[in-house]
C-alpha positions as CSV (number, residue, x, y, z in Angstrom):
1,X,32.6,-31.7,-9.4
2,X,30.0,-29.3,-9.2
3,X,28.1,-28.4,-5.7
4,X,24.1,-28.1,-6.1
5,X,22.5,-26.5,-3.3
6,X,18.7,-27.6,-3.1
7,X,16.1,-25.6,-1.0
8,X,12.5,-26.2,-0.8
9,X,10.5,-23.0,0.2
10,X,7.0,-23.5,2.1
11,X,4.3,-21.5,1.8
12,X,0.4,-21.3,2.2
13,X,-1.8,-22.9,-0.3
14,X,-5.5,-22.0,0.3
15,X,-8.3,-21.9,-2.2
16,X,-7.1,-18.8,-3.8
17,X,-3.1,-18.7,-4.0
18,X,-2.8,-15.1,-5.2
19,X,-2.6,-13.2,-1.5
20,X,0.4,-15.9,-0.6
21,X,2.7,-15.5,-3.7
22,X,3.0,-11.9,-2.2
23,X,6.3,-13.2,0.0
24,X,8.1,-15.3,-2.4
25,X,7.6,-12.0,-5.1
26,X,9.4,-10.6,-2.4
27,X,12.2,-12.5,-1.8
28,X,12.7,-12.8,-5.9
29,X,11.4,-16.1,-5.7
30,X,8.9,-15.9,-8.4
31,X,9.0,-14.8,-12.1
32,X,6.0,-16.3,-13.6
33,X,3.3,-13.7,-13.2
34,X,2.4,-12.7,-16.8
35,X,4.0,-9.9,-18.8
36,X,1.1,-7.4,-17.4
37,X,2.2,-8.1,-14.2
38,X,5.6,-6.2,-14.9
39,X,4.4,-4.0,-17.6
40,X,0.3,-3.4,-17.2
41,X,-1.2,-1.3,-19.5
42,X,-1.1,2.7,-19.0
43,X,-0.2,2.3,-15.4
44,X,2.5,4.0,-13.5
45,X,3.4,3.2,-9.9
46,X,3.6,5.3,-6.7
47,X,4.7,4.2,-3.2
48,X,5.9,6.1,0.6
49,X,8.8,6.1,2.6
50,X,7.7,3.7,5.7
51,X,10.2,5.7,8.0
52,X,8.6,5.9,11.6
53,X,7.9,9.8,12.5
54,X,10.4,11.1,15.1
55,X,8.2,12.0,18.0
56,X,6.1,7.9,17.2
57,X,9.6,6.8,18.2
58,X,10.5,9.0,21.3
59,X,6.9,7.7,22.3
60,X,8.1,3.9,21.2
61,X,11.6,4.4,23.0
62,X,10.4,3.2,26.7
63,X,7.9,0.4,25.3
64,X,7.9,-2.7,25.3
65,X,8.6,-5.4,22.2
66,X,5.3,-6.0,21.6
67,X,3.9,-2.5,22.5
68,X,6.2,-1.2,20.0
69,X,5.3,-3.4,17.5
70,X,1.7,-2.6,17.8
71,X,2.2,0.9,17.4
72,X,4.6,0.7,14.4
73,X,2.2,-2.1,12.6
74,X,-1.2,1.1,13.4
75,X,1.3,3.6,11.8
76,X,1.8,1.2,8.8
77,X,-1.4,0.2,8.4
78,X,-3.1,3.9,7.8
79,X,-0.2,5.6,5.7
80,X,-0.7,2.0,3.3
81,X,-4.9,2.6,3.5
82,X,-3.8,6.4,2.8
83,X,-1.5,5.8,0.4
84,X,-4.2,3.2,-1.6
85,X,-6.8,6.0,-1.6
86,X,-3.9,8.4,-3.6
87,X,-2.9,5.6,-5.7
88,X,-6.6,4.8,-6.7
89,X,-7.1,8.7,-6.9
90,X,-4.1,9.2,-9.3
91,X,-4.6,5.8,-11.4
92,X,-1.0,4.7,-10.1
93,X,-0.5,1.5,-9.3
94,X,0.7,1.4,-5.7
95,X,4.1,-0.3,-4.5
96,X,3.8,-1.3,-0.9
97,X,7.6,0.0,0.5
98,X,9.4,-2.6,3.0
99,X,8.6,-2.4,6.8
100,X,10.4,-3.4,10.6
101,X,8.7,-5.1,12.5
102,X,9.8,-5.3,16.6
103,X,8.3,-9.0,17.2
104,X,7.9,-11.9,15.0
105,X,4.9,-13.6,13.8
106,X,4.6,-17.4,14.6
107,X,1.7,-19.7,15.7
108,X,3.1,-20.6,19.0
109,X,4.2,-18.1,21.8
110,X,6.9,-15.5,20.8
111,X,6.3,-13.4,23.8
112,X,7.7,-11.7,25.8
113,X,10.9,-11.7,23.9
114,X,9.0,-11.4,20.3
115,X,11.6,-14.1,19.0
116,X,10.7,-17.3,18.0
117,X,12.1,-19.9,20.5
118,X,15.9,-21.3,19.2
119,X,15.5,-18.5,16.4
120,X,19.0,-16.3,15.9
121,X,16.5,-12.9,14.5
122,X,17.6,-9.6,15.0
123,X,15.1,-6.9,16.2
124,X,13.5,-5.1,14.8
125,X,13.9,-6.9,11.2
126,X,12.4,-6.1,7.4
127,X,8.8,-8.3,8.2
128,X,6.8,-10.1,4.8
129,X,3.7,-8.1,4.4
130,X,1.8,-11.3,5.6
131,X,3.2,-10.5,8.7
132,X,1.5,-6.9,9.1
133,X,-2.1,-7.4,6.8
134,X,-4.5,-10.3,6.2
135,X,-3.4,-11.0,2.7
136,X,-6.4,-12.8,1.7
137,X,-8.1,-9.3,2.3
138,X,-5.7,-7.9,-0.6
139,X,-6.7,-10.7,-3.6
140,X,-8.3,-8.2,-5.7
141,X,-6.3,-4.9,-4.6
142,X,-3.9,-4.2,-7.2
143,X,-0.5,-3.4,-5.5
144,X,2.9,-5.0,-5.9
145,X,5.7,-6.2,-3.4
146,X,8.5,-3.6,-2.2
147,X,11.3,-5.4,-4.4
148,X,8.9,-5.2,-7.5
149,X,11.8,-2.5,-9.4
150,X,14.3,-5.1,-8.8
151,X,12.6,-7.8,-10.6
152,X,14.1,-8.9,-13.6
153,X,10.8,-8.7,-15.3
154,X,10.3,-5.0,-15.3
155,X,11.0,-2.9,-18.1
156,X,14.1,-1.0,-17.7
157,X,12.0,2.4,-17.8
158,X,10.2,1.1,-14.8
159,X,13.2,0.1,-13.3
160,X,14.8,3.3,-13.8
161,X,12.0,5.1,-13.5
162,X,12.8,9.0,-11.7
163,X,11.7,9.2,-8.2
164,X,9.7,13.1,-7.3
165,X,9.1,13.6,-3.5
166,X,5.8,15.1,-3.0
167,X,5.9,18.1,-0.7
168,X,3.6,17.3,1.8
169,X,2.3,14.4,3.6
170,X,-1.3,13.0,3.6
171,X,-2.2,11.7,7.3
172,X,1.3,11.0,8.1
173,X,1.9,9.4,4.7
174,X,5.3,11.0,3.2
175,X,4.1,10.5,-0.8
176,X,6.9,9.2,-3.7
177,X,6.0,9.5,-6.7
178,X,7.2,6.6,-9.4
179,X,7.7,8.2,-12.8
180,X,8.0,11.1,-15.5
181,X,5.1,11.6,-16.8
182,X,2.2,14.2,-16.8
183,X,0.5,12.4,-13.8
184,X,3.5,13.4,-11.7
185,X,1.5,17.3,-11.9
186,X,-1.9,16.1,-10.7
187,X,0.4,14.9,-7.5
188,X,1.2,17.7,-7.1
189,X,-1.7,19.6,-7.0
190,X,-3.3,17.0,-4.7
191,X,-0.8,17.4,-2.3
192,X,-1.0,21.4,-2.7
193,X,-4.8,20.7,-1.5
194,X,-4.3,18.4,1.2
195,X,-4.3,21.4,3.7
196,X,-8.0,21.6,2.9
197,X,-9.2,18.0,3.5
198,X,-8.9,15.7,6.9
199,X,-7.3,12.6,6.7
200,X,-9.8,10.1,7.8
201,X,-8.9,8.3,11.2
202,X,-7.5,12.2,12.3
């Protein structure tokens, strides 16, 4: 005989749904946005490599769970608000990379060992983006999940697209550029400029 393995996946259904498909888009769980969603119009895609700086993780080393949490989830937090601010500046579309998180999220009391009670997680452990940002905050932000090249949906040029490392970094925010195209240049050139601007929250 055959062997069917059912699953039912839970998530939060508010009055406007869009912020919570964000984790099952993540997990390849859904495939019915419309074509745009894969393919929009004119746009290409930039993202960041969410790597913790060397000397943030000396200063992490002796911390706490939680206290390394925190201070991973501020580092996170400005290079995706920096890295919004390029995207919007360039006309890319930006793809929010995968992050670790050193404490899970839950509604009861994780603390002080950051794991939910009976839970067999690993820390630190690749987080959902609901776990680090208000999603509801995000509704009309246009961005997609970290596994976005993987889906089946995306053109193969996406998919394939060539991958330019900027050569700088914008308040901590190590830019990749998604792409061949002419835009890749006016990257460039913004990063060439950075010197001459200060990051805000610096």
């Amino acid at each position: 005989g055959t062997e069917v393995l059912v699953s039912d996946v839970d998530t939060s259904w508010v009055r406007d749904p869009r912020p919570f498909l964000t984790d099952p888009r993540e997990h390849g769980l859904w495939y019915r946005d419309p074509p745009e969603y894969y393919n929009p119009a004119g746009s290409m895609f930039i993202t960041f490599d969410p790597s913790l700086p060397p000397q943030l993780q000396r200063a992490m080393a002796q911390l706490s769970l939680i206290e390394k949490h925190m201070r991973a989830a501020a580092f996170y937090r400005l290079s995706v608000r920096n890295a919004l601010a390029v995207a919007q500046a360039l006309g890319r579309i930006l793809i929010v990379p995968a992050f670790q998180c050193f404490c899970d999220r839950w509604w009861g009391n994780a603390l002080p060992e950051c794991i939910i009670p009976g839970s067999d997680q690993v820390l630190p452990y690749q987080c959902p983006m609901d776990h680090l940002f208000y999603l509801p905050h995000w509704a009309d932000l246009p961005f997609r999940e970290h596994s976005f090249l993987d889906n089946p949906g995306v053109p193969p040029h996406s998919a394939g697209a060539c991958a330019e490392r900027a050569t700088a970094h914008i308040g901590g925010t190590p830019l990749l550029s998604l792409g061949c195209d002419p835009r890749n240049q006016r990257l460039k050139l913004l990063v060439e400029n950075v010197e001459s601007v200060t990051p805000l929250g610096s």
